[in-house]
C-alpha positions in Angstrom: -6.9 8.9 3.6 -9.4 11.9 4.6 -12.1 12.3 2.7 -11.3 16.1 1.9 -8.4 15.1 0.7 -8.3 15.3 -3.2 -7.6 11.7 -5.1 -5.0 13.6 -7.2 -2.9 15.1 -4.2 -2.3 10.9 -3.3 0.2 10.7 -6.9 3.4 12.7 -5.5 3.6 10.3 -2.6 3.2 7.5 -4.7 6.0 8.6 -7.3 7.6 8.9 -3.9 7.1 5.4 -3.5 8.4 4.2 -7.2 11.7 6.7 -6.6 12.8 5.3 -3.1 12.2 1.8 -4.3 14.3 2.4 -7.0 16.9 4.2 -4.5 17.0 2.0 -2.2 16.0 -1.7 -3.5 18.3 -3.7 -5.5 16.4 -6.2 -6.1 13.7 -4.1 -7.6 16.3 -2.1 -10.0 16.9 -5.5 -10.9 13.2 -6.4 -11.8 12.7 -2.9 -13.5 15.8 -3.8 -16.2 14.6 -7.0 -16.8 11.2 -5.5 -17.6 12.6 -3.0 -20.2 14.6 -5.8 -22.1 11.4 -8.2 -22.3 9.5 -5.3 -23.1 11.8 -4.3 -26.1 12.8 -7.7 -27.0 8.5 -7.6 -27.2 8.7 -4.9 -29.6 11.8 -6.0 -31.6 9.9 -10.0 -32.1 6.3 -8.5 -32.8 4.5 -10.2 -30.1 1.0 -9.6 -30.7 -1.2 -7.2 -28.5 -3.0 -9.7 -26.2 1.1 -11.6 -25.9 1.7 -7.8 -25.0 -0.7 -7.3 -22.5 0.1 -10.8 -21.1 4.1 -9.3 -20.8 2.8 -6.4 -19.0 0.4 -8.3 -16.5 3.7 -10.8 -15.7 5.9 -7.5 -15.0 3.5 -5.5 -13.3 2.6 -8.6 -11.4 6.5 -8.7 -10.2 6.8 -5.1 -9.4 3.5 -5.5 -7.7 5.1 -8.3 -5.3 8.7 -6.3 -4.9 6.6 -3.8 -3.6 4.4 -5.3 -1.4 7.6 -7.0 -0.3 9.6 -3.8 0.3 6.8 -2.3 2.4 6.6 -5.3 4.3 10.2 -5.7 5.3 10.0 -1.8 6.2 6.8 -2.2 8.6 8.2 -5.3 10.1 11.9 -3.7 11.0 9.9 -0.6 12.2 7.7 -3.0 14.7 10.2 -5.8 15.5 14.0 -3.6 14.8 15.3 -6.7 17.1 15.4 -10.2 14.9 12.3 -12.4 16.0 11.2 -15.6 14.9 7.6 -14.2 13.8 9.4 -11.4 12.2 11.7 -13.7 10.2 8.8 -16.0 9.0 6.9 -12.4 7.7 9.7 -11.5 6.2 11.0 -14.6 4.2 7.4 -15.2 3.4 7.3 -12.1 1.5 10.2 -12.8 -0.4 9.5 -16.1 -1.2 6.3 -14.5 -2.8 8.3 -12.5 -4.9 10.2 -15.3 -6.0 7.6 -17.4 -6.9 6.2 -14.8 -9.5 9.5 -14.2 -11.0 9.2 -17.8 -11.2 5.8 -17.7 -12.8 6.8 -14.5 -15.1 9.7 -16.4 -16.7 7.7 -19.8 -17.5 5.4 -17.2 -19.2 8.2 -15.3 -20.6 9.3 -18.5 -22.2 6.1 -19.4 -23.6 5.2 -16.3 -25.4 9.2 -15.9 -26.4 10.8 -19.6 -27.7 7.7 -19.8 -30.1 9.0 -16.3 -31.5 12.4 -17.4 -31.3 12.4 -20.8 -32.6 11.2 -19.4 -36.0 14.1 -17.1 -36.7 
């Protein structure tokens, strides 16, 4: 980014970002529904504000990863359109990292949850 070019005039291009994710990834539809039920399901069991603030670390953690993992798979079909070993590796790398923190967000999704839920 230039240096004459205004912090503010960045924003479009990252809602950009958000609306062709969502257009165009699955996978990352699928992280965004799961994040509104947990985050209601939040709401609707009174989780306190620092169980809160862990739920939205854990989600924006995921989306975080989705993201980094859409971008990758994008650069790495734009460099290497032709399947490639070192291409393959970068690529199921990337997902693997998103699959370990869904991993990670629903252990902690189950420990600030089944306390919640075992009391009802």
């Amino acid at each position: 980014m230039s240096l004459n070019h205004p912090i503010i005039r960045s924003f479009p291009y990252a809602i950009n970002g958000l609306k062709t994710a969502l257009k165009n990834e699955p996978n990352f539809r699928v992280h965004i529904s799961f994040a509104l039920v947990v985050i209601i399901l939040g709401l609707i069991l009174k989780l306190t504000a620092v169980e809160m603030a862990i739920l939205f670390l854990t989600i924006g953690f995921v989306i975080i990863m989705e993201l980094i993992n859409t971008m990758l798979e994008s650069l790495v079909n734009l460099v290497s359109p032709e399947i490639r070993e070192h291409a393959k590796i970068a690529k199921d790398v990337s997902a693997a990292a998103v699959l370990v923190s869904a991993i990670i967000s629903i252990v902690i999704g189950i420990l600030l949850f089944l306390p919640k839920l075992v009391l009802l």
